[in-house]
LOPADREN-474014 format. One line per 3 residues: their letters; for each residue x, y, z of N, C-alpha, C, CB. Coordinates in nm, 2 decimals, padded with zeros to 4 digits. Atoms other than C-alpha are relative to their C-alpha. Glycine has a CB too. Example, Ala and Ser with C-alpha at 12.3 -4.5 7.8 and 13.67 -1.06 7.14 Angstrom:
! residues 2
as	00.09/-00.12/00.00/01.23/-00.45/00.78/00.09/00.12/00.00/-00.10/00.00/00.12  -00.09/-00.11/00.00/01.37/-00.11/00.71/-00.08/00.11/00.08/00.04/00.05/-00.14
END
This chain:
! residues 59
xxx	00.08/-00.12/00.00/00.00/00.00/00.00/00.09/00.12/00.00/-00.10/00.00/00.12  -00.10/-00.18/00.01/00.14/00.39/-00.12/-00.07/00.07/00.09/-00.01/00.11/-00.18  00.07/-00.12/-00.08/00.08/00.61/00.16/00.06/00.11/-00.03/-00.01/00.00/00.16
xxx	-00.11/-00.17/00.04/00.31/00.93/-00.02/-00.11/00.00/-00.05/00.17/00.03/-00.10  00.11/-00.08/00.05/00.09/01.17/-00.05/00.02/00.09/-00.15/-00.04/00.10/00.11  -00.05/-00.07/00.08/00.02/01.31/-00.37/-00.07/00.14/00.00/-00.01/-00.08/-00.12
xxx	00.11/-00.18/00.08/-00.14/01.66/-00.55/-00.07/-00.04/-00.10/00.10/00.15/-00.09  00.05/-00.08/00.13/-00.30/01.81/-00.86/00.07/-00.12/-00.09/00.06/00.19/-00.03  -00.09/-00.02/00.11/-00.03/01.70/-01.04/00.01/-00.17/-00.04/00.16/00.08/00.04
xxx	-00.01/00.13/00.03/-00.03/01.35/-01.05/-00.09/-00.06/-00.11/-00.01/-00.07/00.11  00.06/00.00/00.07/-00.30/01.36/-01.29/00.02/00.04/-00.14/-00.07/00.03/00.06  -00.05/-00.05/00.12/-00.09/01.52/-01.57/00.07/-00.05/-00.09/00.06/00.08/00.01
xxx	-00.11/00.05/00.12/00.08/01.43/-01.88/00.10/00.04/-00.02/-00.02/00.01/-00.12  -00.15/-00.07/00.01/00.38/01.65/-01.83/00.06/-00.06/00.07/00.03/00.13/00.02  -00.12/00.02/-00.11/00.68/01.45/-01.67/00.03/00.10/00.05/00.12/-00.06/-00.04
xxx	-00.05/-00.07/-00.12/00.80/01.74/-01.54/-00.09/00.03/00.12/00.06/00.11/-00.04  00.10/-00.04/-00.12/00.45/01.81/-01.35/00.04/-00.16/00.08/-00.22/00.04/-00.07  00.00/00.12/-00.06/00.44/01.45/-01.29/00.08/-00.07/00.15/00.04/-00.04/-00.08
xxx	-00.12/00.02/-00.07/00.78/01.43/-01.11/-00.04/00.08/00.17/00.14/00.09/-00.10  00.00/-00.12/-00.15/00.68/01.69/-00.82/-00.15/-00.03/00.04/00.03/00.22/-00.05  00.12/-00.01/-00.07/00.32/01.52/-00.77/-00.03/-00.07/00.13/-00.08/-00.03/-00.06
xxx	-00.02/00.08/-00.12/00.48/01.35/-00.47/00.04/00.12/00.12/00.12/-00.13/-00.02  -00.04/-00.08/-00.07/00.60/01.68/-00.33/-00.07/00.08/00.13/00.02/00.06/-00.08  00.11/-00.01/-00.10/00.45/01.82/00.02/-00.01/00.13/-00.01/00.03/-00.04/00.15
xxx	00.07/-00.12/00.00/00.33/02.12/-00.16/-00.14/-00.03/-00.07/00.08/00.12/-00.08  00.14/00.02/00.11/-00.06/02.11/-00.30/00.01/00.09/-00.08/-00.15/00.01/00.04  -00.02/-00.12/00.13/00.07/02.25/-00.63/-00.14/-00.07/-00.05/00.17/-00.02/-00.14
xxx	00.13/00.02/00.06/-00.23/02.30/-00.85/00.10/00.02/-00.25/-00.16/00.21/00.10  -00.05/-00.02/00.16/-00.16/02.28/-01.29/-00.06/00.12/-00.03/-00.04/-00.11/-00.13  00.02/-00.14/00.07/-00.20/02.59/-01.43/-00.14/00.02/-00.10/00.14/00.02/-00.11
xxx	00.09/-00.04/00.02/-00.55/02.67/-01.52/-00.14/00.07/00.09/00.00/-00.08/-00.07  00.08/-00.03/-00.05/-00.87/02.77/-01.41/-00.07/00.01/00.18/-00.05/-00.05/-00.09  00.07/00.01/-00.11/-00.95/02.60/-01.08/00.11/00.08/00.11/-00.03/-00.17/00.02
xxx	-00.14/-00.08/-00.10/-00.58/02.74/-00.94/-00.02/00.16/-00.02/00.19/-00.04/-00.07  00.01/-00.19/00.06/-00.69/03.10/-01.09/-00.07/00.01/00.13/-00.11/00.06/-00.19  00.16/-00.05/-00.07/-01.04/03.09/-00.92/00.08/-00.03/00.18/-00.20/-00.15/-00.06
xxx	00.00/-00.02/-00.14/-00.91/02.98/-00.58/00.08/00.09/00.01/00.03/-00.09/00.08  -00.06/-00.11/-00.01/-00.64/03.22/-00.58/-00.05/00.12/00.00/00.07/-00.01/-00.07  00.07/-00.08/00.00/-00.89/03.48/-00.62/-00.11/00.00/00.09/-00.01/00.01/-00.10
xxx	00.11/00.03/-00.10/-01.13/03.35/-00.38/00.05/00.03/00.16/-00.04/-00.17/-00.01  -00.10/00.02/-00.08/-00.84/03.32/-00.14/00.03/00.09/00.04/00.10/-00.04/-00.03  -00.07/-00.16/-00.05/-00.69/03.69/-00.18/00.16/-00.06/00.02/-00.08/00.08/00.20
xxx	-00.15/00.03/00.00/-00.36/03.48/-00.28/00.08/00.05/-00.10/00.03/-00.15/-00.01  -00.03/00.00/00.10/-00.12/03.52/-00.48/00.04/-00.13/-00.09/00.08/00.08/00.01  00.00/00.14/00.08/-00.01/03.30/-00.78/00.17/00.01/00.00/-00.08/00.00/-00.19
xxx	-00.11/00.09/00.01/00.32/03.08/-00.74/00.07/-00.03/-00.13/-00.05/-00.11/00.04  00.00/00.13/00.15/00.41/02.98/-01.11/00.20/-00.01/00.03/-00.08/00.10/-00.24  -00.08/00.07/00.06/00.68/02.74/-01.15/00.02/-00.04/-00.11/00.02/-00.07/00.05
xxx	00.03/00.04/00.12/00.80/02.69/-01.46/00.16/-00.07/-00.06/-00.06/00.13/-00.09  -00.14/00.08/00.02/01.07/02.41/-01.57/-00.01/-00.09/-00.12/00.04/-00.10/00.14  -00.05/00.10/00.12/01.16/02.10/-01.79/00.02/-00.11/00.05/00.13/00.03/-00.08
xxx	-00.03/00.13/-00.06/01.21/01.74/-01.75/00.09/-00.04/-00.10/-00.12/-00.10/00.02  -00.08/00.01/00.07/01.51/01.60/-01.95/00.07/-00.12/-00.01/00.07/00.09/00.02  -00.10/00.11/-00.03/01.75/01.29/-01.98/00.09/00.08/00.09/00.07/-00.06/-00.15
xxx	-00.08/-00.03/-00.07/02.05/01.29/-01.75/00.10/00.02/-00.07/00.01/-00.06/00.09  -00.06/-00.07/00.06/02.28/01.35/-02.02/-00.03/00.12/-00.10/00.04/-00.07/-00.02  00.02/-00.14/00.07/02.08/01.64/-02.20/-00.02/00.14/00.13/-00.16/-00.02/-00.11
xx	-00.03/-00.10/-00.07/02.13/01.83/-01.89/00.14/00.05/00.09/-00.08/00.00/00.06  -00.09/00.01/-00.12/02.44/01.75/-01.71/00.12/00.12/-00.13/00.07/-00.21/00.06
END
């Protein structure tokens, strides 16, 4: 049994979202439902924005 908690993100097709949907932030993907609470909230918006790669197309 997996008890690592996941997010949002685990639900995505982007490896790089993918990678970080084990992370102990509740990141949200970049559209609508993360807009509206963020505005519901009185937050601001977070954006991360990266890449997922082989280990030799980055080293």
């Amino acid at each position: 049994m997996n008890t690592t908690p996941t997010n949002r993100l685990i639900h995505e097709t982007s490896l790089y979202l993918q990678q970080h949907a084990h992370n102990p932030v509740d990141w949200y993907p970049w559209g609508e439902e993360a807009l509206q609470r963020a505005q519901r909230e009185h937050k601001p918006i977070f954006l991360s924005i990266g890449y997922s790669a082989c280990h030799w197309c980055h080293v």
